[in-house]
C-alpha atoms as a printed R data frame, in Angstrom:
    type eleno elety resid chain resno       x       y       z
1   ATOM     1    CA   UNK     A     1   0.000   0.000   0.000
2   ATOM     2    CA   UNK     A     2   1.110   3.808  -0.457
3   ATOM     3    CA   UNK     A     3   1.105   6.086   2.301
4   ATOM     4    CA   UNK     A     4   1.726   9.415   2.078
5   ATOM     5    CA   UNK     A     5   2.166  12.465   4.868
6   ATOM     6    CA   UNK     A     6   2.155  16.371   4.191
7   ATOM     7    CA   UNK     A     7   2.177  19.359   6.092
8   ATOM     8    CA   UNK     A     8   0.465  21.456   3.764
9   ATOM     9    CA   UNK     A     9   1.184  25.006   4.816
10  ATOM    10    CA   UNK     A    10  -2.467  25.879   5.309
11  ATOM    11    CA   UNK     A    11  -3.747  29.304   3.745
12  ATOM    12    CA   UNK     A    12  -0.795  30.871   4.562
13  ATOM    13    CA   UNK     A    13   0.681  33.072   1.770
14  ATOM    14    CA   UNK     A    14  -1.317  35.272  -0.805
15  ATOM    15    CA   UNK     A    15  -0.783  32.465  -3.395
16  ATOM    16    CA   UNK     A    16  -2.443  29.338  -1.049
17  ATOM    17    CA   UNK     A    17  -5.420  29.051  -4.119
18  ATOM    18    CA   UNK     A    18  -1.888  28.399  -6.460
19  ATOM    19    CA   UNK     A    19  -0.523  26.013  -3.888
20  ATOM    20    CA   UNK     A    20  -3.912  24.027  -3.395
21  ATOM    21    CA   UNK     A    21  -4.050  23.423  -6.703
22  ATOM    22    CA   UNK     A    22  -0.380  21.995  -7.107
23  ATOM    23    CA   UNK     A    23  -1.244  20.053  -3.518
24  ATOM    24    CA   UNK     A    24  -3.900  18.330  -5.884
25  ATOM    25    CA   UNK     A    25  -1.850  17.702  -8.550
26  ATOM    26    CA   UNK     A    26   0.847  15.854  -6.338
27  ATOM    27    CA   UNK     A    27  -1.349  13.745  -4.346
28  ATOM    28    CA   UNK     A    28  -3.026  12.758  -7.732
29  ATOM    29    CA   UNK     A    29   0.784  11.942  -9.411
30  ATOM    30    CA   UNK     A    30   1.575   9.659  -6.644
31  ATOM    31    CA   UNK     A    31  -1.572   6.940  -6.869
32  ATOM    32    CA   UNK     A    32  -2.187   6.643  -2.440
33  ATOM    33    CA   UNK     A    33  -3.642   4.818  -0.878
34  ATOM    34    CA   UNK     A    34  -3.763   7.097   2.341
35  ATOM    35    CA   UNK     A    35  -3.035  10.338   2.844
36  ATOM    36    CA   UNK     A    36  -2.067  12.143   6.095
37  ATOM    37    CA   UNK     A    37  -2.593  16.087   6.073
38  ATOM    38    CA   UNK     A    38  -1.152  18.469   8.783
39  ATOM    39    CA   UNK     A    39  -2.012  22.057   8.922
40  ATOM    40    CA   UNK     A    40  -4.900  21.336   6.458
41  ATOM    41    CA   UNK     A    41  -7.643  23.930   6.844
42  ATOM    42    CA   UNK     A    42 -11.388  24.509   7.656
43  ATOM    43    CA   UNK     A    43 -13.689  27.248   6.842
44  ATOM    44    CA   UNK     A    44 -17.006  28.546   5.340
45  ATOM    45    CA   UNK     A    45 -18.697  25.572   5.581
46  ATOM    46    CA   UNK     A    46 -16.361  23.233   4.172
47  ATOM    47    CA   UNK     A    47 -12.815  22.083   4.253
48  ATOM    48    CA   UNK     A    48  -9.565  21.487   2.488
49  ATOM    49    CA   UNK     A    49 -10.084  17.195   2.717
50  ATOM    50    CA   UNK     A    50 -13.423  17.267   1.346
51  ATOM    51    CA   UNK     A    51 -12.031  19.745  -1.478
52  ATOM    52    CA   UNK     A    52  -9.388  16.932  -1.742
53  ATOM    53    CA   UNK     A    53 -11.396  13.919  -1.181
54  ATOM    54    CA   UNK     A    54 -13.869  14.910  -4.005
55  ATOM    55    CA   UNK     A    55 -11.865  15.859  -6.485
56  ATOM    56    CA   UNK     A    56  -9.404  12.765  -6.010
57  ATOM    57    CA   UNK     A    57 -12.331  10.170  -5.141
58  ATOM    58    CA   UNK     A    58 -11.265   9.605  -2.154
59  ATOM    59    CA   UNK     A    59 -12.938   9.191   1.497
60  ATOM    60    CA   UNK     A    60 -11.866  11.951   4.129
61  ATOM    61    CA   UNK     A    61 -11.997  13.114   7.509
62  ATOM    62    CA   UNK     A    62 -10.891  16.620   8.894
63  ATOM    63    CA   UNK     A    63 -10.309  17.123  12.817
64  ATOM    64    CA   UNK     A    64  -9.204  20.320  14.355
65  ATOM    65    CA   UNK     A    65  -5.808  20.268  16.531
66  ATOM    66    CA   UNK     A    66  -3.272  22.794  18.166
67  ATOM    67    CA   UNK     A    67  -1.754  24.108  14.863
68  ATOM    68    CA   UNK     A    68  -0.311  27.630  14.320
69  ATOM    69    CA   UNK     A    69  -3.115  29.899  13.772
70  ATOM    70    CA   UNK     A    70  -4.341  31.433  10.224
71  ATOM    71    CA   UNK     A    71  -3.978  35.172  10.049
72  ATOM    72    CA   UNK     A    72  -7.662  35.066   9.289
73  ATOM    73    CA   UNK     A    73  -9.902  34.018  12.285
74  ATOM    74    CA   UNK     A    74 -12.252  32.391  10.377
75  ATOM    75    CA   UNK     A    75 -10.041  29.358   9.334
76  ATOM    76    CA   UNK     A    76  -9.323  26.741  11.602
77  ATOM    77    CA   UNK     A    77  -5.966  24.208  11.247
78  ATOM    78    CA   UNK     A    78  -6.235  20.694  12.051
79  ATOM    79    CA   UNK     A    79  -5.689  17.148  10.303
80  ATOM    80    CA   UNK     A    80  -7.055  15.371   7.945
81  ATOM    81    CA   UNK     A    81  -6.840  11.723   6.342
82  ATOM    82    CA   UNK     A    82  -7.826  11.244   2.694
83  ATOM    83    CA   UNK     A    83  -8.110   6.976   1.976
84  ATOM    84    CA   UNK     A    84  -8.844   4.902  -1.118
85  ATOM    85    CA   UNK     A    85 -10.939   2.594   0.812
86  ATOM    86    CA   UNK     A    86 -14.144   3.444   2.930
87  ATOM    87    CA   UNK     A    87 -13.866   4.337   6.754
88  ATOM    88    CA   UNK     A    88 -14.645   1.667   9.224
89  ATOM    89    CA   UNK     A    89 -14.319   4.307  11.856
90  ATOM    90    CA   UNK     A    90 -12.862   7.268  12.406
91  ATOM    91    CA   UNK     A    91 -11.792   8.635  16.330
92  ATOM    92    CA   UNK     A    92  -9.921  11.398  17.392
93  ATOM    93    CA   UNK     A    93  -7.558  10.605  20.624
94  ATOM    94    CA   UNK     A    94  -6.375  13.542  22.609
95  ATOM    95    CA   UNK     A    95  -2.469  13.754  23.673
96  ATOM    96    CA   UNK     A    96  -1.602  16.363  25.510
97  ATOM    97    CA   UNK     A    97  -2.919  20.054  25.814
98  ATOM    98    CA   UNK     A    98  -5.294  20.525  22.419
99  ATOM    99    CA   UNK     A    99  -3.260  18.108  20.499
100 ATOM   100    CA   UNK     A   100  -4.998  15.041  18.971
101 ATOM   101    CA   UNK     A   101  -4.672  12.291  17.002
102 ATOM   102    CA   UNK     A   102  -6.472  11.537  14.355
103 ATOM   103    CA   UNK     A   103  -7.371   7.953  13.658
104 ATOM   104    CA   UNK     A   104  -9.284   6.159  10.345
105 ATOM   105    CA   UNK     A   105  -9.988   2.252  10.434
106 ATOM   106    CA   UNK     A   106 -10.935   0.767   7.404
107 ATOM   107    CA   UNK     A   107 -11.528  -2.977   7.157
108 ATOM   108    CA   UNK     A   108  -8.286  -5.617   6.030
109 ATOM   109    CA   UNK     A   109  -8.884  -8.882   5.366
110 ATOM   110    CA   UNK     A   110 -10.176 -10.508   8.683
111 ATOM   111    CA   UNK     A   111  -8.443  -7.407  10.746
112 ATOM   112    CA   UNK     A   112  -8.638  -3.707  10.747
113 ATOM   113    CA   UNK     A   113  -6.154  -1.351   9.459
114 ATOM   114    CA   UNK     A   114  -5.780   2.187  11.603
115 ATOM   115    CA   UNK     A   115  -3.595   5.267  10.163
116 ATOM   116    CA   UNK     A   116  -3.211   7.525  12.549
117 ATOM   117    CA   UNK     A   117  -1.733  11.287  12.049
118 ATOM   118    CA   UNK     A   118  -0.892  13.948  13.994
119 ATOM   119    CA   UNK     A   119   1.043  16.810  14.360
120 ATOM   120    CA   UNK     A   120   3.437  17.374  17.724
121 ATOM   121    CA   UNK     A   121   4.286  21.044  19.210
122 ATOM   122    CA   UNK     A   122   6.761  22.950  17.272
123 ATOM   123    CA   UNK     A   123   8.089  25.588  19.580
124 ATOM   124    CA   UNK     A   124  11.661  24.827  20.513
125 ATOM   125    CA   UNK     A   125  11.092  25.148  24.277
126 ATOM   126    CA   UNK     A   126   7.708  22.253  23.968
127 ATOM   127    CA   UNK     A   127   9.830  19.372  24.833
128 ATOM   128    CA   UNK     A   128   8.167  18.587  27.460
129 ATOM   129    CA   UNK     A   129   4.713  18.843  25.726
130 ATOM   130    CA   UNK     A   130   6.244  16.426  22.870
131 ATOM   131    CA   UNK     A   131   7.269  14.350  25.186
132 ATOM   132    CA   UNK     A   132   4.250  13.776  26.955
133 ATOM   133    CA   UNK     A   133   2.243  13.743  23.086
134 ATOM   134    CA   UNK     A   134   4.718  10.880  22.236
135 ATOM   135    CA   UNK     A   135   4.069   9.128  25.009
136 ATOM   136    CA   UNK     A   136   0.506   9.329  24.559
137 ATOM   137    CA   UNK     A   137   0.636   8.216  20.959
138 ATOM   138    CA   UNK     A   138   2.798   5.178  22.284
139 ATOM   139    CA   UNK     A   139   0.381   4.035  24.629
140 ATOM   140    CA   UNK     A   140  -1.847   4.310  21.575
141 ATOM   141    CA   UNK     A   141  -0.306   2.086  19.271
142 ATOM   142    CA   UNK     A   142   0.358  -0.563  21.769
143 ATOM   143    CA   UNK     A   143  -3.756  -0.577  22.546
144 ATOM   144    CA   UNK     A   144  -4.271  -1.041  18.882
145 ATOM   145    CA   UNK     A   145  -1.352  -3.433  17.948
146 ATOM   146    CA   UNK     A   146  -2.973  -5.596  20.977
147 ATOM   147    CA   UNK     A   147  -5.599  -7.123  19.334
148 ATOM   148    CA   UNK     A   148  -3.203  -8.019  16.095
149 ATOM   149    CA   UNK     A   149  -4.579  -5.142  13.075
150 ATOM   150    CA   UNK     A   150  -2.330  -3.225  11.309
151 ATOM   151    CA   UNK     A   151  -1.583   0.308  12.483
152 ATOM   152    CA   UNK     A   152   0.594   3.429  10.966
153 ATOM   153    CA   UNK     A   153   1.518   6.304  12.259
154 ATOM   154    CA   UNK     A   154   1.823   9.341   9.529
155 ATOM   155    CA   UNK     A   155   2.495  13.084  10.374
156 ATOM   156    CA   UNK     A   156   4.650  16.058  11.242
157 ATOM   157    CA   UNK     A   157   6.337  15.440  14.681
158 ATOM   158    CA   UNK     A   158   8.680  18.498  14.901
159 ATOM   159    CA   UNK     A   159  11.652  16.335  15.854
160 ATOM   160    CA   UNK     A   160  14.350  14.650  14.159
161 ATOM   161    CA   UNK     A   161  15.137  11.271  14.470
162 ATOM   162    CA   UNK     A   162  18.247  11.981  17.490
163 ATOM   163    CA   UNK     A   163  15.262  13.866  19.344
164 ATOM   164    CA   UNK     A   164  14.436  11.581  22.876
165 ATOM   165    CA   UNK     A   165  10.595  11.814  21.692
166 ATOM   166    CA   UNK     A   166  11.356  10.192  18.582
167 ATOM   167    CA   UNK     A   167  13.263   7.437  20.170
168 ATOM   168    CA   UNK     A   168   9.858   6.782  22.281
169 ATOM   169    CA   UNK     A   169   8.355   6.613  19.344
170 ATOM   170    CA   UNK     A   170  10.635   4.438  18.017
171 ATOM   171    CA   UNK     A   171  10.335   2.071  20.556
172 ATOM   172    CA   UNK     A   172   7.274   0.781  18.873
173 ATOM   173    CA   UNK     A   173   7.783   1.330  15.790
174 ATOM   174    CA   UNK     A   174   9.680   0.882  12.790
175 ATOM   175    CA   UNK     A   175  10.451   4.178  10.340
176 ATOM   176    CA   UNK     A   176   9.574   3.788   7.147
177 ATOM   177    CA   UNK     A   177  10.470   7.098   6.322
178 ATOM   178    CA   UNK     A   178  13.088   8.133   3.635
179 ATOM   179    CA   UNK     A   179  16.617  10.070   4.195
180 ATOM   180    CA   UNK     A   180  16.656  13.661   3.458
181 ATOM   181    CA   UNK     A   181  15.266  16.545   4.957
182 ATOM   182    CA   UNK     A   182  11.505  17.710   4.838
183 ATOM   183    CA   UNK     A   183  11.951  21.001   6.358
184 ATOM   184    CA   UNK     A   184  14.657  22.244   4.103
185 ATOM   185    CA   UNK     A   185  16.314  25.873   4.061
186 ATOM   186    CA   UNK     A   186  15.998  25.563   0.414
187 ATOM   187    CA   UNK     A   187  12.389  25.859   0.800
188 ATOM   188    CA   UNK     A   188  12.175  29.424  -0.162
189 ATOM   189    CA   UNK     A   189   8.828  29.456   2.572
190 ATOM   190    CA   UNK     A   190  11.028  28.425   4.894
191 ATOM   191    CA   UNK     A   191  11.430  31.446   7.583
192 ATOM   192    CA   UNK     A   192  14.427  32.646   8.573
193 ATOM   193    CA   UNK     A   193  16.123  31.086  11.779
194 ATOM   194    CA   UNK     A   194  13.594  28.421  12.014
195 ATOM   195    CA   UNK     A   195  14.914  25.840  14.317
196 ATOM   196    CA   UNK     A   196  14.008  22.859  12.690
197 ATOM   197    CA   UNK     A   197  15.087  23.741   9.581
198 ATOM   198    CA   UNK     A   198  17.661  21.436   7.738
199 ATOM   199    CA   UNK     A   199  15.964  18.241   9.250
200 ATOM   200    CA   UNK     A   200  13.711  15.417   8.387
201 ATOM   201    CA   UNK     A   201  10.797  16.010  11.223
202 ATOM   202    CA   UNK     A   202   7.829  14.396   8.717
203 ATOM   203    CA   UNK     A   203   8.000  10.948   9.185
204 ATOM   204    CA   UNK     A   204   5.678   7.664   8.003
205 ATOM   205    CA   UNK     A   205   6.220   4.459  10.819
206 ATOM   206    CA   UNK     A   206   4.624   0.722  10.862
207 ATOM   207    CA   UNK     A   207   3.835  -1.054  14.198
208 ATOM   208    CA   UNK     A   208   5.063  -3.890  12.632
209 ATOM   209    CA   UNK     A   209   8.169  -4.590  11.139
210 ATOM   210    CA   UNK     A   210   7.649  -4.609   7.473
211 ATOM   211    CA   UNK     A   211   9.021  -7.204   4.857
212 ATOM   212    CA   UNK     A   212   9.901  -4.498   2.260
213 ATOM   213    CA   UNK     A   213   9.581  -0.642   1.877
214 ATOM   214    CA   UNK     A   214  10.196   1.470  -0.215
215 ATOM   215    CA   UNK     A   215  10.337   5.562   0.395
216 ATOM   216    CA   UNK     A   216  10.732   9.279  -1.269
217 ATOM   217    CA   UNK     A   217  10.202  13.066  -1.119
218 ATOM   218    CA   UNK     A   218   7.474  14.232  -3.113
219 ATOM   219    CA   UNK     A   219   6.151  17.934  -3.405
220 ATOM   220    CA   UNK     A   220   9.463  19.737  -4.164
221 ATOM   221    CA   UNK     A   221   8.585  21.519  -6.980
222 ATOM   222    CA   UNK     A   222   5.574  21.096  -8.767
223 ATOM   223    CA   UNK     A   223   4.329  24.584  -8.284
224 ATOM   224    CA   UNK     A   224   5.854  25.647 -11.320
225 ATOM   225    CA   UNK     A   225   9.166  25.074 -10.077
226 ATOM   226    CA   UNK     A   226   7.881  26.159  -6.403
227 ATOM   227    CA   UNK     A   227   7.202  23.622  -3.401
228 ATOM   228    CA   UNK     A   228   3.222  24.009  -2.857
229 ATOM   229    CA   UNK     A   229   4.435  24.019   0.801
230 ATOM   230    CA   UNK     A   230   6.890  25.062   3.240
231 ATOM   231    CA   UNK     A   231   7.771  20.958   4.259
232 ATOM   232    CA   UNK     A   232   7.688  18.422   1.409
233 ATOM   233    CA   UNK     A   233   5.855  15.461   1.347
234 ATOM   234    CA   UNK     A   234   7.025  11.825   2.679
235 ATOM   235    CA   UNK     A   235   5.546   9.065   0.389
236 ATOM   236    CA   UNK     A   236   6.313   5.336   1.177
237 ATOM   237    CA   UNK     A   237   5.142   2.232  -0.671
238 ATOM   238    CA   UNK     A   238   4.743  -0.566   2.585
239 ATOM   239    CA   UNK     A   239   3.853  -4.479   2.393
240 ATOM   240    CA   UNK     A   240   1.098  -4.691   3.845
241 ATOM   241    CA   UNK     A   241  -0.047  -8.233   4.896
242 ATOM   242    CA   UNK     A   242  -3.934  -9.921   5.171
């Protein structure tokens, strides 16, 4: 199966109707299965997944969660999970503080399959706040793994992989993730000084240990040229077992 994960930048920036439109484009090139969206917004009525999900036939779900807030008050950030296949059920587990994860079961085989996404703090000083939203998502996992499905865990964790809350993570499962960083300085949306910047903090990882992967960096520059966000998209192609 193909996963994919993508901080998509909300409606930041005058040209976010440009950037939507190249968002489409890339999640259409790449043929998912399951999509994870970060910083994917809400407002008038409707919402960025259903824009997606439409247009790309596929289900979705949008939940709101502790994001950076859109200069205009009447968007709300959250996440979202786009899917090929029809929702079993769909939950949203709380961390720590607002932040949630966001969890869609669809049926496999004689078992369930649950991607999960969220999207940790990103302040430099939160460590204690990822920590604790880590820990959560552990506990999490290891409730779900329990009765033998299939769980992934998709999303923007604002840590790289020598960060402790990664290692929790880590503890229970495998990265499927590919080398290379998704919050590059080259990313001319990329602010200046941005602590993170210059490390791979977007990350795709099984519960279970899988027989083959295989895993890339999508969304670099198919906004004529431009990224159509300020983090580029982790896509991974997993074995995924009845």
């Amino acid at each position: 199966m193909r996963f994919m994960t993508w901080n998509v930048w909300g409606r930041f920036d005058d040209n976010w109707p440009r950037r939507h439109r190249a968002i489409v484009d890339t999640i259409h090139a790449q043929s998912v299965d399951f999509v994870a969206l970060q910083e994917t917004w809400s407002a008038d009525g409707t919402s960025q997944a259903s824009m997606l999900g439409a247009e790309l036939r596929l289900s979705s779900t949008f939940a709101p969660s502790r994001m950076p807030r859109d200069p205009d008050p009447g968007v709300q950030l959250g996440l979202a999970v786009l899917s090929r296949y029809p929702f079993l059920g769909i939950e949203r587990h709380a961390l720590a503080g607002e932040t949630i994860a966001l969890r869609a079961e669809i049926r496999l085989g004689e078992r369930s399959l649950h991607f999960l996404t969220t999207c940790l703090d990103w302040e430099e000083d939160h460590d204690t706040q990822r920590a604790e939203q880590a820990g959560a998502l552990v506990e999490l996992v290891e409730k779900l793994s329990a009765a033998g499905d299939k769980v992934f865990v998709a999303g923007d964790l604002n840590a790289p992989p020598d960060r402790p809350e990664i290692g929790r993570l880590l503890s229970v499962l495998y990265d499927c993730s590919p080398e290379g960083d998704t919050y590059s300085s080259r990313n001319p949306y990329l602010g200046h000084g941005e602590w993170l910047a210059d490390h791979r903090i977007d990350y795709i990882l099984s519960a279970t240990e899988p027989s083959r992967y295989r895993s890339w960096l999508a969304g670099l520059n198919e906004d004529d040229g431009l990224p159509p966000s300020d983090h580029y998209a982790v896509v991974a192609d997993i074995a995924v077992a009845d």
